[in-house]
TILUMLUM-185556 format. One record per residue: x, y, z of N, C-alpha, C, O, CB in turn. Coordinates in Angstrom, 1 decimal. Glycine has a CB too. Layout:
<pts>
- nx,ny,nz,cax,cay,caz,cx,cy,cz,ox,oy,oz,cbx,cby,cbz
- X,Y,Z,X,Y,Z,X,Y,Z,X,Y,Z,X,Y,Z .
...
</pts>
This chain:
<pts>
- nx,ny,nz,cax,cay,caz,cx,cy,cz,ox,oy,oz,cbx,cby,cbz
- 8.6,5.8,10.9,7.7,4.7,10.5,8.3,3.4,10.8,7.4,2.5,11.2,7.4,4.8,9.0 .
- 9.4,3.1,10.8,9.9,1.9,10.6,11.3,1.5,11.5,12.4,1.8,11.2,10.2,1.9,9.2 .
- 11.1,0.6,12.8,12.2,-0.2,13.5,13.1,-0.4,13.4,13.9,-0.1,14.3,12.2,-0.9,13.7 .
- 13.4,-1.4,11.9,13.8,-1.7,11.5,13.5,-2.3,10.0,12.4,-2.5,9.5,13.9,-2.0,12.3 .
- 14.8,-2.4,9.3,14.2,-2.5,7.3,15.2,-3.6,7.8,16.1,-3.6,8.6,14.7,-0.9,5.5 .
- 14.7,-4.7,6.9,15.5,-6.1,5.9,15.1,-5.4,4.5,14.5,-4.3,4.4,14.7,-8.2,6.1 .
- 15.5,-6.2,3.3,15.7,-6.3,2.2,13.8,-6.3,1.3,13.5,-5.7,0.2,16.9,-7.6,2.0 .
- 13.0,-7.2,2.3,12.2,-7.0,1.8,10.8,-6.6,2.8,9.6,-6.6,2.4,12.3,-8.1,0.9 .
- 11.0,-6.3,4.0,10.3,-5.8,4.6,11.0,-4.9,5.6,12.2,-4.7,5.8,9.6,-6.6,4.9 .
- 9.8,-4.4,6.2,9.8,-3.2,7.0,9.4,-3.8,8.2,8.4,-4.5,8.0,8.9,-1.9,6.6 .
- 9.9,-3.8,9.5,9.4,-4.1,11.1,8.6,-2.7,11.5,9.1,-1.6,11.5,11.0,-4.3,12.2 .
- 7.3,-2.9,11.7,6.5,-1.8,12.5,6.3,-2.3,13.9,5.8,-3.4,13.9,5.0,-1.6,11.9 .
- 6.5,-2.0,14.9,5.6,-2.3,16.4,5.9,-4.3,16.2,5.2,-5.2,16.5,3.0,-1.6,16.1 .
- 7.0,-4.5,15.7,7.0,-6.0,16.1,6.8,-6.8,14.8,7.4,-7.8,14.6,5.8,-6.4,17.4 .
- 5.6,-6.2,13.9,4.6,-6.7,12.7,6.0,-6.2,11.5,6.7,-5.2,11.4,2.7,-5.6,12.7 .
- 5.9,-7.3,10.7,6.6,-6.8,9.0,5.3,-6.7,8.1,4.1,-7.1,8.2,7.8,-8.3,8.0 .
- 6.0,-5.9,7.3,5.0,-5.0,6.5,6.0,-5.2,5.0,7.1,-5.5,5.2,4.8,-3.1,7.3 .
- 5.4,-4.9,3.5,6.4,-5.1,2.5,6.9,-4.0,2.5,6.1,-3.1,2.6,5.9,-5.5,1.1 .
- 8.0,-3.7,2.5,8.7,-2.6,2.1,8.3,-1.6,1.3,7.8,-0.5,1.6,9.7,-2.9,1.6 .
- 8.5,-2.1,0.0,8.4,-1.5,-1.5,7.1,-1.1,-1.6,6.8,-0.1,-2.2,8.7,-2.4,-2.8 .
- 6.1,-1.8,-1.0,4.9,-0.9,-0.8,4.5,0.4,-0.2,4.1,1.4,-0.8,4.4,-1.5,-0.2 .
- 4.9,0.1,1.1,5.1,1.4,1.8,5.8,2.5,1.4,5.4,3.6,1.5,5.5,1.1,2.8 .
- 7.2,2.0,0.7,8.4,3.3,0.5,7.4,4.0,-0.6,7.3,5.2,-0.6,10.4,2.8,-0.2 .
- 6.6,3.0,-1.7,5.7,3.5,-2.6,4.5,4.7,-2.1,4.2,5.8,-2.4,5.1,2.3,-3.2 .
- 4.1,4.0,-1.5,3.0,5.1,-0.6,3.2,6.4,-0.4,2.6,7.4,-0.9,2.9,4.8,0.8 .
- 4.4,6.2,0.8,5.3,7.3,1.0,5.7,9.0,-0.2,5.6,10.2,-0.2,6.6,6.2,1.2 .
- 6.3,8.0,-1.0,6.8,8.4,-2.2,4.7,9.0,-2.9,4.2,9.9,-2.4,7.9,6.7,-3.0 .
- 4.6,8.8,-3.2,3.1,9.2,-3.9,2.6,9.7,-2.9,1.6,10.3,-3.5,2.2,8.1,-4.4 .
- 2.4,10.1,-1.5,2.2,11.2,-1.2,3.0,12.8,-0.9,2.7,14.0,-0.4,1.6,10.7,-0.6 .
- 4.3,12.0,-1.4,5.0,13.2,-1.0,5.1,14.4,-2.6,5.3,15.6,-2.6,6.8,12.5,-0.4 .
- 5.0,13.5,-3.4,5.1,13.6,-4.9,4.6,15.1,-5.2,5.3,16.0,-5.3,4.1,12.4,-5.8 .
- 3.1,15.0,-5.2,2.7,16.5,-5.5,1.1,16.2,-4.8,0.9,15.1,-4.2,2.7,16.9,-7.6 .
- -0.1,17.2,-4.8,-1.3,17.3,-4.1,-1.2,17.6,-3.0,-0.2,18.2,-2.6,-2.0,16.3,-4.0 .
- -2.6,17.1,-2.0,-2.7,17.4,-1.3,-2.6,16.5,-0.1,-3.3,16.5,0.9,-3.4,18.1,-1.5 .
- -1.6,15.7,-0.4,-1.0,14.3,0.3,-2.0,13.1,0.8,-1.9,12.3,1.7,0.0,14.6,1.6 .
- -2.9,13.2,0.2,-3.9,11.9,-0.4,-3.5,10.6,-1.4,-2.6,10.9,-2.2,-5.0,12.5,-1.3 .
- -3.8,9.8,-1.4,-3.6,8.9,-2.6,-5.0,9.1,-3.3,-6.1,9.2,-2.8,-3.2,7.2,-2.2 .
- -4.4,9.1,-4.9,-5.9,9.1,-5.9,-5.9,8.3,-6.8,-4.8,7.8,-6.9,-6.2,10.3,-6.7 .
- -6.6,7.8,-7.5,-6.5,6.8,-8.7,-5.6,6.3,-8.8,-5.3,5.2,-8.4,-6.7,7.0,-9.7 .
- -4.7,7.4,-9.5,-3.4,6.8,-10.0,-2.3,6.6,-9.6,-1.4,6.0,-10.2,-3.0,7.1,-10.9 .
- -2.0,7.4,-8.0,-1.4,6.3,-6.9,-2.0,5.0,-6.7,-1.2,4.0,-6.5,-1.5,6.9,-5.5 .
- -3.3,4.8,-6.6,-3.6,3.6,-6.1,-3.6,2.4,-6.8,-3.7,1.2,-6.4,-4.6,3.6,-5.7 .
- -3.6,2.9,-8.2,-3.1,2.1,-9.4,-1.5,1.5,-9.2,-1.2,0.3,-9.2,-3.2,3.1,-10.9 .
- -0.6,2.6,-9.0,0.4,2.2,-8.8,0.6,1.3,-7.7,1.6,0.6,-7.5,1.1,3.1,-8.9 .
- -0.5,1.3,-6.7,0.3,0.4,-5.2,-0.5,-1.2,-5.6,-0.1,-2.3,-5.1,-0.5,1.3,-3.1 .
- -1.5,-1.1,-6.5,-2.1,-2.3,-6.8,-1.3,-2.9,-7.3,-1.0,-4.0,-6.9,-3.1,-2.3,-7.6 .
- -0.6,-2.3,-8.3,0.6,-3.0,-9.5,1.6,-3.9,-8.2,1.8,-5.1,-8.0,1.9,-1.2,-10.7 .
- 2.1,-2.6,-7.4,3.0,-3.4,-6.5,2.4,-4.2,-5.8,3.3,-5.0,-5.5,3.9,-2.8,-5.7 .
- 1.3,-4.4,-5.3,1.5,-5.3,-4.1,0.6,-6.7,-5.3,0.3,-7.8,-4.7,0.4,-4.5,-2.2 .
- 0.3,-6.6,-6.6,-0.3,-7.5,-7.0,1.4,-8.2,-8.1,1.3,-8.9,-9.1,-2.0,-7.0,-7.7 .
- 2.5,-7.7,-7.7,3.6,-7.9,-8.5,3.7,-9.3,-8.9,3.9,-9.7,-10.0,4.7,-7.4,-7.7 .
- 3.6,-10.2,-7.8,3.9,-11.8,-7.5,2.6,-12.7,-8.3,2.9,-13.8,-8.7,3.9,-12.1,-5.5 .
- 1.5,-12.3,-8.3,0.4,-12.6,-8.8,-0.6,-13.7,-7.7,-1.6,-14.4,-7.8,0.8,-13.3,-10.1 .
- 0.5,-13.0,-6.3,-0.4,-14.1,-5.0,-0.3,-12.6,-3.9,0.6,-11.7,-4.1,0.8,-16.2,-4.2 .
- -1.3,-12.6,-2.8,-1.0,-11.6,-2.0,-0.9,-12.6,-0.6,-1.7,-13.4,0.0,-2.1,-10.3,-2.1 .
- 0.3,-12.3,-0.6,0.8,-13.1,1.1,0.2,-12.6,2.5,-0.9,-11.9,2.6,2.6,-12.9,1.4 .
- 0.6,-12.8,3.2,-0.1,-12.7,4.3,0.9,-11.2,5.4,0.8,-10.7,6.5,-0.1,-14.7,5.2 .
- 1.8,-11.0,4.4,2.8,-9.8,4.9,2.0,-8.7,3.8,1.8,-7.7,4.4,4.9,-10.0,4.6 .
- 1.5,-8.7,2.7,1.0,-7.8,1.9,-0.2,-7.5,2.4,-0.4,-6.3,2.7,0.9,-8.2,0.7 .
- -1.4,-8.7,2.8,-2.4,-8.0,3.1,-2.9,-6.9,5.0,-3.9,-6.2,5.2,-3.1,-9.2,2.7 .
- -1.8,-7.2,5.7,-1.4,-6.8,6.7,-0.8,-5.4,6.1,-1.0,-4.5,6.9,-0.5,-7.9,7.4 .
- -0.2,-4.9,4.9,0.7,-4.1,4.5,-0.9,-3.6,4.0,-1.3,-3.1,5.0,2.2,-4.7,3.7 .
- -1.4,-3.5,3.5,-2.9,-3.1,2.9,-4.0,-2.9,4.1,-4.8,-2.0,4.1,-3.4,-4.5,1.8 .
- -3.9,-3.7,4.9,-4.9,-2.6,5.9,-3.7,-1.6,6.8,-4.1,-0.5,7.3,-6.0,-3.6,7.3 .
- -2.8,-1.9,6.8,-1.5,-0.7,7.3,-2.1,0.6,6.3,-2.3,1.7,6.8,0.6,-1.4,6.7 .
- -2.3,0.2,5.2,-2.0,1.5,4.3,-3.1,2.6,4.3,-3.1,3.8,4.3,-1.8,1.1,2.8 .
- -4.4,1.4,4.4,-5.8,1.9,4.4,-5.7,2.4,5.9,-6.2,3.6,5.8,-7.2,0.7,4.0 .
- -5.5,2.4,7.0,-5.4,2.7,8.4,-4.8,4.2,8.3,-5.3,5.3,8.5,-4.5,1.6,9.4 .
- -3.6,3.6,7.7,-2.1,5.1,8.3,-2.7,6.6,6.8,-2.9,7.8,7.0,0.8,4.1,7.7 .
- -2.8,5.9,5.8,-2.9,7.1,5.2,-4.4,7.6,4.2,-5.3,7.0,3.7,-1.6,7.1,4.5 .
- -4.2,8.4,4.1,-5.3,9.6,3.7,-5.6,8.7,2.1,-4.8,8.1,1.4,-4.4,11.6,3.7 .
- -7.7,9.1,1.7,-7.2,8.7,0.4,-8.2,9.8,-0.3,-8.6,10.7,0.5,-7.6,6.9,-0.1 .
- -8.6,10.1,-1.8,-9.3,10.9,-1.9,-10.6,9.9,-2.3,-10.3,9.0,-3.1,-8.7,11.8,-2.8 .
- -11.9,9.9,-2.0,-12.6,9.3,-2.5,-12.8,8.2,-3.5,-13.3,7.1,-3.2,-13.0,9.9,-2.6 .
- -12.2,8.8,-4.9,-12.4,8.3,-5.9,-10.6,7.3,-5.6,-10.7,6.2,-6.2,-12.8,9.6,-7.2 .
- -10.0,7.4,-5.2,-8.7,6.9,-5.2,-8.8,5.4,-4.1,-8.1,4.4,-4.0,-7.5,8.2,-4.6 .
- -9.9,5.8,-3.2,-10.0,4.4,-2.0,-11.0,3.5,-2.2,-11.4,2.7,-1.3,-10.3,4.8,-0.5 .
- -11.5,3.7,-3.6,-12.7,2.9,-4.4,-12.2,2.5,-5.3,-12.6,1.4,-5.8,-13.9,3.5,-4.8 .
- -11.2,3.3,-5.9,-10.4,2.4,-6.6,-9.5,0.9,-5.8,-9.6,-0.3,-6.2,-9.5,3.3,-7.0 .
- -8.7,1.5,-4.8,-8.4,0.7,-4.5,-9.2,-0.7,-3.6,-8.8,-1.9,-3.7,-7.7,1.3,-4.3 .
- -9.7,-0.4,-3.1,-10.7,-1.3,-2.6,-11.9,-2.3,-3.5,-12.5,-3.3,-3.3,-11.5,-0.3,-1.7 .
- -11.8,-1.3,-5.0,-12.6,-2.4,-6.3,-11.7,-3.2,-6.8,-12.0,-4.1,-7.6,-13.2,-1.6,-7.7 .
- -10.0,-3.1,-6.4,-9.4,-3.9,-7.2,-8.9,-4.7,-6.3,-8.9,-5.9,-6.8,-8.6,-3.4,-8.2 .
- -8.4,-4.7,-5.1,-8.6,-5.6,-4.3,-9.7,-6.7,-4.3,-9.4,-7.9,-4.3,-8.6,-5.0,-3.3 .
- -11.1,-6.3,-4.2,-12.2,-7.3,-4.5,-12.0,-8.3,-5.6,-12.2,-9.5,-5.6,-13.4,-6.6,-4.9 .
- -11.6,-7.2,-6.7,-11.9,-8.2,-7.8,-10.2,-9.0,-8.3,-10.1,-9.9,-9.1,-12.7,-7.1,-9.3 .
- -9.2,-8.5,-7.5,-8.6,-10.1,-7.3,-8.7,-11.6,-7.1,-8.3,-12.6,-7.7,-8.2,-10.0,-6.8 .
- -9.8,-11.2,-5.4,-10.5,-12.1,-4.8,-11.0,-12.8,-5.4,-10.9,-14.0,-5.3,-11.3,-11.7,-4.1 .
- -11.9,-12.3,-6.4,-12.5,-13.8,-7.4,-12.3,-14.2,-8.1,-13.0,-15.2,-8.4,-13.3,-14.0,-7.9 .
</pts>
């Protein structure tokens, strides 16, 4: 997955990405199922990537990375995608 790691990001293809996000990802689909993210993975990646209470411009790059590269279950990519929105406003 990853080029190169610093401390707080991950080098993909040239592009940084947040780390702790991803290693999170990673980690929650390796966990247990059927290597989907569901609710309460996506709960947990909200927590992290809304940690700072601002989403930078390496997080939201790191958020269509996540929606691109991995799998979700229905109800888990409406989660995440309703709480992304409703940061926005």
């Amino acid at each position: 997955m990853s080029d190169k790691s610093t401390n707080y990001y991950t080098t993909i293809d040239g592009l940084n990405y947040d780390k702790k996000v991803l290693e999170l990802a990673e980690e929650l689909i390796k966990k247990k199922g059927d290597g989907r993210l569901s609710i309460k993975a996506t709960d947990l990646l909200i927590e992290k990537i809304f940690d700072k209470k601002i989403i930078t411009n390496t997080e939201y790059r790191t958020i269509f990375y996540v929606l691109s590269k991995y799998k979700f279950t229905k109800q888990g990519k409406e989660n995440f995608l309703d709480k992304l929105i409703k940061f926005n406003n």
